[in-house]
C-alpha positions as CSV (number, residue, x, y, z in Angstrom):
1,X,90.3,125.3,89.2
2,X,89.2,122.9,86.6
3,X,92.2,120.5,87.5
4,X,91.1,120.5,91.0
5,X,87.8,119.7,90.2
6,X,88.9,116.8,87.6
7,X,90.9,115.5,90.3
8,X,88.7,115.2,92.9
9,X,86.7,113.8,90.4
10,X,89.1,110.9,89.7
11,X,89.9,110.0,93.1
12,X,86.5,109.1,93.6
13,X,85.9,107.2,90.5
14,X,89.0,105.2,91.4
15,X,88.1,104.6,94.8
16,X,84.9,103.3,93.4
17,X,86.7,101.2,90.9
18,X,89.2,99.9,94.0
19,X,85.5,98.8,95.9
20,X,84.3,96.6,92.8
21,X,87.7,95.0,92.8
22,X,87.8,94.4,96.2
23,X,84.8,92.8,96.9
24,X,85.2,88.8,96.8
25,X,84.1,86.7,98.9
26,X,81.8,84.0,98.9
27,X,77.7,83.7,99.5
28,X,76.1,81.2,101.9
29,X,72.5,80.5,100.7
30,X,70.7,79.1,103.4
31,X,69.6,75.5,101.0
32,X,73.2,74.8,101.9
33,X,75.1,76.1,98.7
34,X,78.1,78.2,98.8
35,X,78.7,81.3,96.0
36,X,82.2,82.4,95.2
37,X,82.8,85.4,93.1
38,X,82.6,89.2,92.8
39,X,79.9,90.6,94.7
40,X,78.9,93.2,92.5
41,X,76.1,94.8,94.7
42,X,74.7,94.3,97.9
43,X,71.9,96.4,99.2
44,X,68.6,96.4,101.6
45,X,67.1,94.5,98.9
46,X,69.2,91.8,96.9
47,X,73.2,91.4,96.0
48,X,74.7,90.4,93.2
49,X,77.5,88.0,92.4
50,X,79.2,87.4,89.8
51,X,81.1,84.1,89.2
52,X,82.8,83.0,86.4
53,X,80.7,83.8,83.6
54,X,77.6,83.4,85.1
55,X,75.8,86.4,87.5
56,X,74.0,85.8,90.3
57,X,71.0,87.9,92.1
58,X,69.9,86.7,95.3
59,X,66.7,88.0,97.5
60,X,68.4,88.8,100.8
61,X,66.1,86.4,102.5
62,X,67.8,83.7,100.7
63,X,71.2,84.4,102.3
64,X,72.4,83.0,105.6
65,X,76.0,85.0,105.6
66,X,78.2,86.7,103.3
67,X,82.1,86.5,103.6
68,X,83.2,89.1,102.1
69,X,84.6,93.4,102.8
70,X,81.1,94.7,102.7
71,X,78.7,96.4,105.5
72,X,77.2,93.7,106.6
73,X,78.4,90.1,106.9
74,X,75.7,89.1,108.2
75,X,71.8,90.5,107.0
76,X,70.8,90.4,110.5
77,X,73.6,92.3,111.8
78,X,72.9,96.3,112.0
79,X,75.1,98.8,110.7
80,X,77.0,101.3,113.3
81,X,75.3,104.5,113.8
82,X,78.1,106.3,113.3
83,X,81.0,107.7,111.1
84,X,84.3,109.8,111.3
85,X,84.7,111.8,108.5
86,X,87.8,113.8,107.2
87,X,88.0,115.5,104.5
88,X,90.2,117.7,102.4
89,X,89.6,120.5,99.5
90,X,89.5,124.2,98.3
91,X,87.3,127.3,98.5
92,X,87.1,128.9,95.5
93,X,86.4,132.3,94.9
94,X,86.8,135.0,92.8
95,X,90.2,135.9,91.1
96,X,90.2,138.9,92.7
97,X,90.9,137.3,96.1
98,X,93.9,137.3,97.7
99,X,94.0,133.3,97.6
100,X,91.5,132.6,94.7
101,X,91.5,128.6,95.5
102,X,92.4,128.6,99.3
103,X,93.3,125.0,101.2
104,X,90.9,123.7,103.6
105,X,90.4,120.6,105.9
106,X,87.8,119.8,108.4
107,X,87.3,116.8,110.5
108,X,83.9,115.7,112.2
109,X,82.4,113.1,114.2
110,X,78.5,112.2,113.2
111,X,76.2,109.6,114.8
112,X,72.7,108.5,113.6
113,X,69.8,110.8,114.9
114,X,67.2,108.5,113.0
115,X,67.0,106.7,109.9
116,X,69.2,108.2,107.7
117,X,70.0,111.7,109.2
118,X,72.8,111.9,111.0
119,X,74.5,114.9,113.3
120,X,77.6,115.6,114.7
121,X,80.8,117.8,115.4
122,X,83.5,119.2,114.1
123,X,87.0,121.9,113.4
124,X,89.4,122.6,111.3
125,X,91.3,125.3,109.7
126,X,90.8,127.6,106.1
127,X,93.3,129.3,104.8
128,X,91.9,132.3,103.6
129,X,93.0,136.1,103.4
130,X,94.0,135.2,107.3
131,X,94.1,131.5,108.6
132,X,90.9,130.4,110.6
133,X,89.9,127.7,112.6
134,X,86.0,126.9,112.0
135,X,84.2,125.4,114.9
136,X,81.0,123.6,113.4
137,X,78.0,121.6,114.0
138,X,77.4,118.8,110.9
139,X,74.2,117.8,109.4
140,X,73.9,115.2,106.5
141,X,70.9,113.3,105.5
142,X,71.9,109.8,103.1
143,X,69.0,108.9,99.8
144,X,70.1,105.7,100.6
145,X,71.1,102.5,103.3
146,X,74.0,101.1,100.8
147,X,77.2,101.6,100.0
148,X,77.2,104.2,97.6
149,X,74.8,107.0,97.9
150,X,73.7,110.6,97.5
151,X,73.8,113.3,100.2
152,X,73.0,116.4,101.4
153,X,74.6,118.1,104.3
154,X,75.1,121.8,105.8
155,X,77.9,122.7,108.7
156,X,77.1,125.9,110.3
157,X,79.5,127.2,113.4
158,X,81.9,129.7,114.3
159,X,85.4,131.0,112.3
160,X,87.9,131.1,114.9
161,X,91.2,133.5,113.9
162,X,94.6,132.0,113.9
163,X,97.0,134.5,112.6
164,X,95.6,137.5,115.5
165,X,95.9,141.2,115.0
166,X,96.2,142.5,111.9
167,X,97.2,146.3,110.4
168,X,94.8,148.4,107.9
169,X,96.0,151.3,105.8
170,X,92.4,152.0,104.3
171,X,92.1,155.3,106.2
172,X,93.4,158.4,103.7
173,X,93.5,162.1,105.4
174,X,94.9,164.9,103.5
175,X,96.5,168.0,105.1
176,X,95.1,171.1,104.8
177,X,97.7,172.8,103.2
178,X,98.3,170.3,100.6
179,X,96.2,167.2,98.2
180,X,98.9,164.5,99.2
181,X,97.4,161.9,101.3
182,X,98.4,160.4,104.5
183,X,97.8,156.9,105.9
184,X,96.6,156.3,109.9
185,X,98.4,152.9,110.4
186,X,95.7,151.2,113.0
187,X,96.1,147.8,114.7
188,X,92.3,146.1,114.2
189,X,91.7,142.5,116.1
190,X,90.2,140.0,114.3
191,X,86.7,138.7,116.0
192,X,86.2,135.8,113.6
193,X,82.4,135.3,112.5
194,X,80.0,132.9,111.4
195,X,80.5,130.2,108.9
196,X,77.7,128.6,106.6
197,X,77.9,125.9,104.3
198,X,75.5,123.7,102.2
199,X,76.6,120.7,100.2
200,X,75.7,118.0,98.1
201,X,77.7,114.8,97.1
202,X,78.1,111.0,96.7
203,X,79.5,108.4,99.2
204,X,81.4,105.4,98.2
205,X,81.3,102.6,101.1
206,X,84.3,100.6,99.9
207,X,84.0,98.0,103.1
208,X,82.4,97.9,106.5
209,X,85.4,100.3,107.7
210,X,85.9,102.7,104.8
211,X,84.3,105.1,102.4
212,X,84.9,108.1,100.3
213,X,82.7,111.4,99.8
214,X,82.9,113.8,97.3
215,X,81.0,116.7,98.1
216,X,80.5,120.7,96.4
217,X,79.0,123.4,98.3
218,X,78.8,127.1,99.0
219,X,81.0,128.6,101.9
220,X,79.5,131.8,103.1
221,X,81.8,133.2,106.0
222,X,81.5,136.7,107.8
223,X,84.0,138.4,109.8
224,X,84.4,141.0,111.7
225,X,87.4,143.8,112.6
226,X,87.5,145.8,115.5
227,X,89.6,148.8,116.2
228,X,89.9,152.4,118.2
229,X,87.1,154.5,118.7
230,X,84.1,152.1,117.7
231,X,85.8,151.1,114.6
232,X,84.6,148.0,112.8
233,X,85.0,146.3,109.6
234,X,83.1,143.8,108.2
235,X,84.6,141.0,105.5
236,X,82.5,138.3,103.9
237,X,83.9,135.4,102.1
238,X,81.1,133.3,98.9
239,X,83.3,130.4,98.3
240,X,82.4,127.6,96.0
241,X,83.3,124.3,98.3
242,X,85.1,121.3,96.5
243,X,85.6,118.7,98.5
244,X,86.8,114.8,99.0
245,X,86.5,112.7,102.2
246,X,87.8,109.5,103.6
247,X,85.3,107.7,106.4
248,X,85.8,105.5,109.1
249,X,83.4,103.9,110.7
């Protein structure tokens, strides 16, 4: 668990490590001079470059366009109102489980509702006790316009089952005539259930086409088992969420 976690962890500092790198380009002020260097940050407010051995902070109403991989390269220009994101990670649980760190992906499309909230839709599949397909709606709200930033999201939709019937051997009878138990083998289908999930994280903008997120949550799911004669069975899955993200916009 801790590996997973570190992991995750250093993916993200890398990729932020890759967006400093990768962000030359050069500055055109609009008295006519030209910048070259690393843009080190660029936000609503001011950016700052760093060329040579000198750095450089500009107001953003001294800049006619930027050359460079970020956002915007030019101040006027707007930033899309939307984002694909996919993302990868595990649901932790307890050791108890079955699958104490099961594999889960998700993919969702989002679009800007207004200033920094956005909504969209989503699926993908959890491998739990059974294999599920979650069907989800995707809420996120960004601290920030600029290319890294907090967030807090929550996906709520339907688990949708994969893997179908499945067998229980949970119900003992004993005979009259003697204290050894029996099993009643019974075939129970698998409804699905709800799916809950709140999260925080970080987003990593590396250019005007990709980002990372790293995000952890809590994964409440609920399922429920039908059988013969009325029978139902109820199964809920708390599941700490650990996950990382790639974004296209």
């Amino acid at each position: 668990m801790k590996k997973i976690a570190l992991l995750a962890a250093l993916l993200f500092v890398m990729g932020g490590a890759f967006a400093q790198k990768s962000q030359r380009g050069v500055v055109y002020l609009k008295n006519g001079s030209e910048i070259k260097g690393r843009i080190i940050q660029a936000d609503d407010q001011k950016t700052v470059v760093r060329s040579a051995r000198n750095t450089w902070v500009f107001d953003n109403s001294e800049i006619e366009t930027m050359d460079s991989g970020w956002k915007s390269v030019q101040w006027e220009e707007e930033d899309k109102p939307w984002f694909m994101k996919t993302t990868v990670g595990v649901l932790a649980g307890s050791s108890d489980n079955i699958k104490s760190a099961p594999f889960s992906f998700d993919a969702s499309f989002n679009y800007k509702i207004f200033n920094n909230v956005y909504g969209g839709l989503g699926a993908g599949v959890d491998f739990l006790e059974d294999s599920y397909m979650p069907v989800f709606f995707n809420m996120e709200y960004h601290f920030r316009d600029s290319h890294f930033t907090p967030f807090v999201g929550f996906q709520g939709g339907y688990l949708i089952p994969v893997d179908g019937d499945v067998t229980n051997y949970n119900n003992i009878y004993y005979a009259s005539s003697s204290y050894w138990p029996y099993y009643e083998v019974q075939e129970l289908n698998n409804k699905g259930g709800i799916m809950l999930n709140p999260s925080f994280g970080f987003i990593n903008q590396i250019n005007q086409n990709l980002g990372f997120s790293l995000a952890f949550g809590y994964r409440f799911s609920r399922v429920t088992f039908e059988g013969d004669d009325n029978y139902e069975l109820e199964t809920n899955y708390n599941r700490l969420s650990i996950r990382l993200g790639i974004i296209f916009n």
